[in-house]
DRENKE-780504 format. One record per residue (C-alpha): residue in one letter; x, y, z. Coordinates in steps of 0.001 Angstrom, whole numbers, padded with zeros to 6 digits. Layout:
REC type      xx      yy      zz
REC    A       X       Y       Z
...
This chain:
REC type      xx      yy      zz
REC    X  000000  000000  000000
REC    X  001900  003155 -000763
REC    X  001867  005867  001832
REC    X  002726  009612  002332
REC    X  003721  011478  005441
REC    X  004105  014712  006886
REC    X  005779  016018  010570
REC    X  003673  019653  011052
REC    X  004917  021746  013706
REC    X  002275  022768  015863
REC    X  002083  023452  019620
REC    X -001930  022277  019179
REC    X -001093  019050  017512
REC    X -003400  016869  020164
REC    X -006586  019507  019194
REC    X -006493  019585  015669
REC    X -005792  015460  016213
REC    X -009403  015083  018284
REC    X -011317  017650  015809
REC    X -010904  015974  012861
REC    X -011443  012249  014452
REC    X -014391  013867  015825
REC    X -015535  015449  012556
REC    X -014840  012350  010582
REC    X -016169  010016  013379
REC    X -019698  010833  012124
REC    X -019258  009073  008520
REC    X -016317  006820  008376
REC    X -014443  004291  011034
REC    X -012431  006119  013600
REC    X -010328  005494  016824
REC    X -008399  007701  018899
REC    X -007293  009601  021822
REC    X -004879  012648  022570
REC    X -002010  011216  021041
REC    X -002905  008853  018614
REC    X -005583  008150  015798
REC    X -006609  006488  012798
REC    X -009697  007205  010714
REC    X -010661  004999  007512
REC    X -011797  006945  004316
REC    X -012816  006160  001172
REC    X -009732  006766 -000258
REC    X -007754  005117  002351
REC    X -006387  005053  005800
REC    X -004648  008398  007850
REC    X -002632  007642  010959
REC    X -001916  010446  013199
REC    X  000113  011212  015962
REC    X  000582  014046  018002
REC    X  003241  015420  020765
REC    X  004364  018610  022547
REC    X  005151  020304  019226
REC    X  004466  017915  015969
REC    X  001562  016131  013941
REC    X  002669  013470  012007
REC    X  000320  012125  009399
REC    X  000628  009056  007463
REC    X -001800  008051  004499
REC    X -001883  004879  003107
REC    X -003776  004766 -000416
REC    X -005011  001661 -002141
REC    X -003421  003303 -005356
REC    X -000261  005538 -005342
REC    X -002525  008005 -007312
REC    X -004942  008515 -004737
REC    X -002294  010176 -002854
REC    X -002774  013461 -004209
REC    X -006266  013673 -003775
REC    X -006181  012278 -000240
REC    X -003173  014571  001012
REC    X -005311  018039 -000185
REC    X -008794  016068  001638
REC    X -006331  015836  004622
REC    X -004784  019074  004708
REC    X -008057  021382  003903
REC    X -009858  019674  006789
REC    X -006701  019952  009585
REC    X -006331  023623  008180
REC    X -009814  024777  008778
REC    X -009376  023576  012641
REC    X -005849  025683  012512
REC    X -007605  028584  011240
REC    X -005497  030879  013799
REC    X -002205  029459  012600
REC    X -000533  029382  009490
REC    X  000675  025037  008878
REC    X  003383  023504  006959
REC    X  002780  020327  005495
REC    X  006113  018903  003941
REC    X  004821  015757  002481
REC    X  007444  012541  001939
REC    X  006253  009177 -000138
């Protein structure tokens, strides 16, 4: 399964972790706590972690060209809980 990650400094990494499990919890399989998640979509499965300072996400696609698609789902939804700070997502494959 090919996957993508990104490390995203953020002193709120545990918040914007529970929103979007929350958010997502609604439609599609989700488990989590402070520190750790993973919610199933449609176009594949996101891992997160958070600590003090970092969010890491990992997405794992069915098909490596689903990635592209599934990193811009990702990052549009952890952005609009961020809306008071700017994020970098530096995505590796």
């Amino acid at each position: 399964m090919p996957e993508s990650s990104a490390v995203v400094r953020t002193p709120h990494a545990s918040r914007y972790l529970q929103q979007l499990c929350k958010h997502w919890s609604h439609k599609f399989e989700t488990e989590f706590d402070a520190t750790r998640a993973r919610i199933v979509l449609p176009l594949g499965e996101t891992r997160l972690s958070a600590d003090a300072e970092t969010l890491t996400i990992v997405l794992a696609a069915e098909d490596a060209a689903r990635l592209p698609d599934f990193r811009d789902v990702v990052v549009r939804h952890v952005e609009r809980f961020a809306f008071r700070e700017t994020l970098r997502f530096e995505w590796s494959s």
